[in-house]
C-alpha positions as CSV (number, residue, x, y, z in Angstrom):
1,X,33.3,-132.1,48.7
2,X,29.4,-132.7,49.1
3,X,26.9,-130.2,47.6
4,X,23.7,-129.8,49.7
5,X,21.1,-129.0,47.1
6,X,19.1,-125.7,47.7
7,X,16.0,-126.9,47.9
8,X,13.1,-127.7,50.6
9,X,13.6,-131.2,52.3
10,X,10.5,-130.5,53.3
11,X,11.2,-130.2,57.1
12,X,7.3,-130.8,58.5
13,X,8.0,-127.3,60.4
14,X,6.3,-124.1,58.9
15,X,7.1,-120.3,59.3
16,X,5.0,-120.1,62.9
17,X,6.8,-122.4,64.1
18,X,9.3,-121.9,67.5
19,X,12.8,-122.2,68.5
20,X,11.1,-124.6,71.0
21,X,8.6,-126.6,68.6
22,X,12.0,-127.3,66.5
23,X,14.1,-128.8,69.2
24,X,11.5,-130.7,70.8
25,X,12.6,-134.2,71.3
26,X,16.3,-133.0,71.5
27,X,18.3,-133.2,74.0
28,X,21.4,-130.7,74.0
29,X,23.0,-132.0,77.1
30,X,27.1,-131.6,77.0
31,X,26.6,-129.3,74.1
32,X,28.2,-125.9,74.0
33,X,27.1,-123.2,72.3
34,X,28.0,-119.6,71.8
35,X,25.2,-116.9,70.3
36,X,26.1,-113.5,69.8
37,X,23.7,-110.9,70.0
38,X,22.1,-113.4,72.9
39,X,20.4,-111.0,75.1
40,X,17.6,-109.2,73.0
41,X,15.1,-110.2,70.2
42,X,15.9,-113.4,68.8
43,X,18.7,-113.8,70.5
44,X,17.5,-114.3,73.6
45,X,15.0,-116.7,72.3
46,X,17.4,-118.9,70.6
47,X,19.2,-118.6,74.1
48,X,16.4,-119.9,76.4
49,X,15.6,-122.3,73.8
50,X,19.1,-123.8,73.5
51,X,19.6,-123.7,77.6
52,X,15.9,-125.6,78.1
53,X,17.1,-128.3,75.7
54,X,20.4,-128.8,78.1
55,X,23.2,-126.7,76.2
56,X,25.6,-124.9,78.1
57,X,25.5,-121.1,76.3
58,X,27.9,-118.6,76.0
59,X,26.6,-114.7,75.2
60,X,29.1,-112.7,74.4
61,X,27.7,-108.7,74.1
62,X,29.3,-105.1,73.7
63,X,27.5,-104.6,76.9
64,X,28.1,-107.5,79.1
65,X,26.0,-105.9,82.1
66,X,22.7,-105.2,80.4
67,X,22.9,-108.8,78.9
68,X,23.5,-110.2,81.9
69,X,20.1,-108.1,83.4
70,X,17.9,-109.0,80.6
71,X,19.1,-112.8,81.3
72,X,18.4,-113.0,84.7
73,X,15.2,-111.6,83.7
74,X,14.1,-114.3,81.3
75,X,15.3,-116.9,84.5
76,X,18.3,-117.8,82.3
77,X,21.1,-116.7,85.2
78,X,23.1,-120.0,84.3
79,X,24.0,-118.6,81.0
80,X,28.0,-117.6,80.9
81,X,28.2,-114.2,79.9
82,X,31.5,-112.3,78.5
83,X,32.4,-109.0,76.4
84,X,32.4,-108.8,72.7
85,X,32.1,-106.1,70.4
86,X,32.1,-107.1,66.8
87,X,33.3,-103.8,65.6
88,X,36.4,-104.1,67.1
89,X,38.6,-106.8,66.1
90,X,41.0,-106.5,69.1
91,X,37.7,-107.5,71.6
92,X,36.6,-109.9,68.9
93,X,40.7,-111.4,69.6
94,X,40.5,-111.4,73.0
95,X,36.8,-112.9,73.6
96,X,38.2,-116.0,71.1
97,X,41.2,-116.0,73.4
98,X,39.5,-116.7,76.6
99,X,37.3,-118.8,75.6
100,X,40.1,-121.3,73.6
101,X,42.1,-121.0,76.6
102,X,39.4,-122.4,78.5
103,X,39.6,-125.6,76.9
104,X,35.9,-126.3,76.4
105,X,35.2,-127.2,72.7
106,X,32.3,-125.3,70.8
107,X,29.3,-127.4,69.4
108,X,26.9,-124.4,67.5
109,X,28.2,-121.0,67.0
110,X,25.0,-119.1,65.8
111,X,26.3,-115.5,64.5
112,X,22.8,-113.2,65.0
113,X,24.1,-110.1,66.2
114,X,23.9,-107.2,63.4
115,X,22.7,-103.5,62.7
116,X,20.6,-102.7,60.0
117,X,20.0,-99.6,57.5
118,X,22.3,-97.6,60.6
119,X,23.6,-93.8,59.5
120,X,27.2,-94.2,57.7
121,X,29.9,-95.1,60.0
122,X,33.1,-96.0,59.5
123,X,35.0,-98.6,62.1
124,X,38.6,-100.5,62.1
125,X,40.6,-99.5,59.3
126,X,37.9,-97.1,57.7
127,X,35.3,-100.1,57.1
128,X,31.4,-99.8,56.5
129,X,30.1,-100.4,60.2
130,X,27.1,-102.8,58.7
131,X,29.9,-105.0,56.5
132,X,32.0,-104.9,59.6
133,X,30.1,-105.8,62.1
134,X,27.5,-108.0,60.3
135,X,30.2,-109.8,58.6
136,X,34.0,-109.1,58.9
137,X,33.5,-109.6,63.3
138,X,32.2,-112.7,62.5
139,X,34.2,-113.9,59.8
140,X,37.3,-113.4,62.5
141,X,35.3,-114.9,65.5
142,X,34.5,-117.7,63.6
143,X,38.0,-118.5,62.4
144,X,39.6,-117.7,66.0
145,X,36.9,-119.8,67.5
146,X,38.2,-122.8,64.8
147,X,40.6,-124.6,67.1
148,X,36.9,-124.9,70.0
149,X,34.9,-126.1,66.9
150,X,37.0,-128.3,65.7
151,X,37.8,-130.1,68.9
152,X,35.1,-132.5,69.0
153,X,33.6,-132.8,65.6
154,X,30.1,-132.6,64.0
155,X,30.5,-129.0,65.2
156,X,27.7,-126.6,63.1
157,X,27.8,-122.6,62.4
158,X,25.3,-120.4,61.8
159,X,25.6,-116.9,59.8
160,X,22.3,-115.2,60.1
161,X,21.6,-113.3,56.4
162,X,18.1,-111.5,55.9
163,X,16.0,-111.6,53.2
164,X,17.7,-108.2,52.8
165,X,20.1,-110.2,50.6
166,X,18.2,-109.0,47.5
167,X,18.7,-105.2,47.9
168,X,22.8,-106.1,46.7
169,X,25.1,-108.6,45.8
170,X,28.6,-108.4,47.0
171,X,30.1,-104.6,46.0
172,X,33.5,-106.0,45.3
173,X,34.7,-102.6,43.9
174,X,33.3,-100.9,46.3
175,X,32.5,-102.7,49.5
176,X,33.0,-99.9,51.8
177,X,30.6,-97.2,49.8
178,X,33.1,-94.7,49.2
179,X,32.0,-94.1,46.2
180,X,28.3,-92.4,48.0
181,X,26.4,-94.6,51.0
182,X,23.0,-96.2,51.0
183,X,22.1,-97.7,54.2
184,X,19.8,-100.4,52.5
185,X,22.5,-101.3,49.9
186,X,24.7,-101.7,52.9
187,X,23.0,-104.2,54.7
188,X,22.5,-106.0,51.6
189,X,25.7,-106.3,50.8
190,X,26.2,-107.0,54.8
191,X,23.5,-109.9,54.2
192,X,24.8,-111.2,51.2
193,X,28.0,-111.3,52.9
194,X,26.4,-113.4,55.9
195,X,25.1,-116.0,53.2
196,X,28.4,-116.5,51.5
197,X,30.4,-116.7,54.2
198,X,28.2,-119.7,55.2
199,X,28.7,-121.0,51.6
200,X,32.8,-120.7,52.0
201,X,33.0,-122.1,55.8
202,X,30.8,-124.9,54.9
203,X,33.2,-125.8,51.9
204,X,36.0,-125.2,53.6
205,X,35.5,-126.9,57.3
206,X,33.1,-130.4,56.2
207,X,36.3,-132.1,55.6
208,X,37.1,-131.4,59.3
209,X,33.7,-132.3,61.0
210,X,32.4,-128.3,60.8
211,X,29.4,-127.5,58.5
212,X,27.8,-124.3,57.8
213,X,24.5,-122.3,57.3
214,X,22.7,-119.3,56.7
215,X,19.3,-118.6,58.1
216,X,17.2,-115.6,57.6
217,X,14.5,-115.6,60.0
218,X,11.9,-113.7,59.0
219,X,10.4,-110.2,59.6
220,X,10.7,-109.6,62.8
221,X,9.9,-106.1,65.0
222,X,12.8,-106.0,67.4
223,X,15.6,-103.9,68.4
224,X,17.1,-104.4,65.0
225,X,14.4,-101.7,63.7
226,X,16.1,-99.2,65.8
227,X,17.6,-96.7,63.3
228,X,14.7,-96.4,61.4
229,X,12.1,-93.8,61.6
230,X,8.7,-94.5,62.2
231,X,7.6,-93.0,59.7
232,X,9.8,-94.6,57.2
233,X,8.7,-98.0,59.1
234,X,5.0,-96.9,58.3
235,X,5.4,-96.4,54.7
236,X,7.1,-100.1,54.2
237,X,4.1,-101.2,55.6
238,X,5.7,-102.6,58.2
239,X,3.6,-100.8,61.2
240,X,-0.2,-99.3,61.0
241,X,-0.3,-95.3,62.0
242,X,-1.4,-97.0,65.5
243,X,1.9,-99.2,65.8
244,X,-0.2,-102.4,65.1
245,X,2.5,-104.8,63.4
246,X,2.2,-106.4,59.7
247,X,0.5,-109.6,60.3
248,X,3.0,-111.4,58.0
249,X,5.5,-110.6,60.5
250,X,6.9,-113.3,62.9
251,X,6.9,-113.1,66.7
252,X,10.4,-113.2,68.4
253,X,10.3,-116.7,69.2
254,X,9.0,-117.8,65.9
255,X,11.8,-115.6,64.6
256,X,14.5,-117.8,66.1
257,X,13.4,-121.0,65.0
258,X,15.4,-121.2,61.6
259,X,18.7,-120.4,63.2
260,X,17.9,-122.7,65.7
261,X,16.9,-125.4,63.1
262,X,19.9,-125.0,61.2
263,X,22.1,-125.5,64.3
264,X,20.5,-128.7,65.8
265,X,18.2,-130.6,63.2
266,X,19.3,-134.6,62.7
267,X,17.4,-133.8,59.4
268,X,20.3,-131.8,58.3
269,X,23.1,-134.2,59.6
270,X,25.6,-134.5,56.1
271,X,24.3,-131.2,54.8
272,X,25.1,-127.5,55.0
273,X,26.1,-124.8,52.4
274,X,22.9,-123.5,52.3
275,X,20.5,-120.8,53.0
276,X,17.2,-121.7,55.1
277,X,14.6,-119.8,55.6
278,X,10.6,-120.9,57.5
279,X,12.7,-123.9,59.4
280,X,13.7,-125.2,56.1
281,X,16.0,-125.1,53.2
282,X,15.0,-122.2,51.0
283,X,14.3,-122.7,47.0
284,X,16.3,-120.6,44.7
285,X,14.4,-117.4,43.8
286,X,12.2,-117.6,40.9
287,X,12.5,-114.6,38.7
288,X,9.2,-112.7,38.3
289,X,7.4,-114.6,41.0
290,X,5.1,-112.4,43.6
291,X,7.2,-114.1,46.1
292,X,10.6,-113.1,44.5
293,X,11.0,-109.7,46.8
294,X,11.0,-111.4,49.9
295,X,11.1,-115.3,49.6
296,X,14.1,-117.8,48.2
297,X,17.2,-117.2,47.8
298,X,19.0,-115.1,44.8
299,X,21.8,-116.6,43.3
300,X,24.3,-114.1,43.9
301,X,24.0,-115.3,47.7
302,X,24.7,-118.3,47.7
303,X,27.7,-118.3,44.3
304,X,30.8,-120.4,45.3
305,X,33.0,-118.4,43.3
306,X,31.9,-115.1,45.3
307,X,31.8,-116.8,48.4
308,X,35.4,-117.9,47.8
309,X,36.3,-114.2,46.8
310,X,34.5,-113.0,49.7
311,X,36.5,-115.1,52.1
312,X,40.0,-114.0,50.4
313,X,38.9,-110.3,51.0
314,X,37.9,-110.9,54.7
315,X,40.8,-112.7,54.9
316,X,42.9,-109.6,53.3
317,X,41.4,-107.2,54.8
318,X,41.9,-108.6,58.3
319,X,44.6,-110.7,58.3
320,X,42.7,-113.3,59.8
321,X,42.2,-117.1,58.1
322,X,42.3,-120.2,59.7
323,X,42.9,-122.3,56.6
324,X,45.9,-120.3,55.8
């Protein structure tokens, strides 16, 4: 097994750069590629990028007819859309189903969907919703998906984590909060969860052709903000009283560009196990730094021994592992 060290290349791209400045000069033709999450935010960015550099995209969504409005929209009618809801591992079986029994073999799997600091709910077999559906519906798509990305080789995946990493490692005695809920310790762990799983697929899938990322992609203001107050958004200094947007934050487009980077560079070809962030591979976290809050990468996100842990109890807790 090959270790890709966690540290800057450096790419040449920056954190205003685009899904489209990072795939200029590539051509995607006879790629296919499946994004969850597709039809909003960055999603839909990635998307349009992906289809104007010649991939053939898939988006799967809980709510296949508003994705397929807000496509058509953006002028992107000739991306395939199906039904998918994370949450529920029977639709997450079934998507994988059809699209393995189409025969088509999968080049990027980019896994952006997720909720964020949502009200406690409880889903499949009494789950954390933000674990479940950030994580555990992708952990199972991915590995139903394995017999598509295997197919042709050189395949990559993408797990989008979140600087949100850093509000909790991995709550192995606790992962589902019933022990008390806190919706920010939730999607840390769900982050955190993102980031390893990248660490374990990559391990586990280079030997057949498939490597792996994470990618957080920046502070972005899109639908993802939806359960939170304004006011709460307000006194994160996220927002102005007038609803004028942090200037460190990223526009949609620029937003998608990691994720997108991480799927398609050539300057990652023999790499993967890592986490990227700003279109390039992130440096480990430096204790006590200003930047420590919400740049790098802490080390409990990207541990091989938690990752591996982490991929037993998906593997537990859904009965789902391709390398079984």
């Amino acid at each position: 097994m090959t270790t890709t060290p966690q540290h800057a290349l450096p790419s040449g791209f920056t954190d205003r750069s685009t899904a489209s400045d990072v795939l200029a000069g590539i051509n995607l033709s006879g790629k296919t590629a499946i994004v969850t999450g597709g039809y909003s935010g960055l999603g839909i960015e990635t998307v349009a990028a992906l289809s104007d550099a010649g991939a053939r995209v898939v988006v799967p969504a809980r709510r296949p007819d508003v994705a397929r409005q807000a496509l058509d929209a953006r002028g992107l009618s000739e991306v395939e859309v199906d039904t998918l809801d994370l949450s529920d591992l029977a639709s997450v079986r079934a998507f994988a189903e059809r699209f393995v029994a189409s025969g088509r073999s999968l080049d990027i799997l980019i896994n952006n969907a997720a909720i964020m600091a949502s009200p406690e709910a409880r889903v499949g077999d009494g789950w954390e919703s933000q674990f479940a559906t950030n994580h555990l519906g992708h952990y199972v798509l991915t590995n139903l998906l394995w017999p598509a990305l295997v197919a042709d080789g050189g395949a990559r995946v993408v797990a989008l984590s979140s600087t949100g990493h850093k509000l909790s490692p991995m709550r192995f005695d606790d992962p589902q909060f019933t022990s008390g809920y806190d919706k920010w310790q939730a999607y840390g762990q769900a982050k955190t969860a993102d980031s390893l799983f990248a660490v374990q697929l990559d391990a586990l899938g280079q030997s057949h052709g498939v490597r792996a990322f994470a990618a957080h992609p920046g502070g972005i203001m899109t639908e993802l903000q939806r359960h939170l107050p304004r006011e709460e958004m307000i006194a994160s200094g996220w927002i102005t009283e007038d609803g004028t947007v942090n200037e460190r934050f990223k526009t949609p487009a620029q937003g998608a560009a990691t994720s997108t980077w991480a799927a398609t560079s050539p300057q990652l070809e023999g790499m993967g196990g890592v986490y990227c962030e700003d279109c390039d591979i992130a440096e480990p976290t430096v204790a006590g730094s200003p930047t420590a809050r919400f740049a790098g990468v802490d080390a409990h996100a990207i541990d091989r021994d938690d990752a591996a842990r982490l991929w037993e109890l998906s593997a537990e807790l859904t009965g789902v592992n391709a390398f079984a």
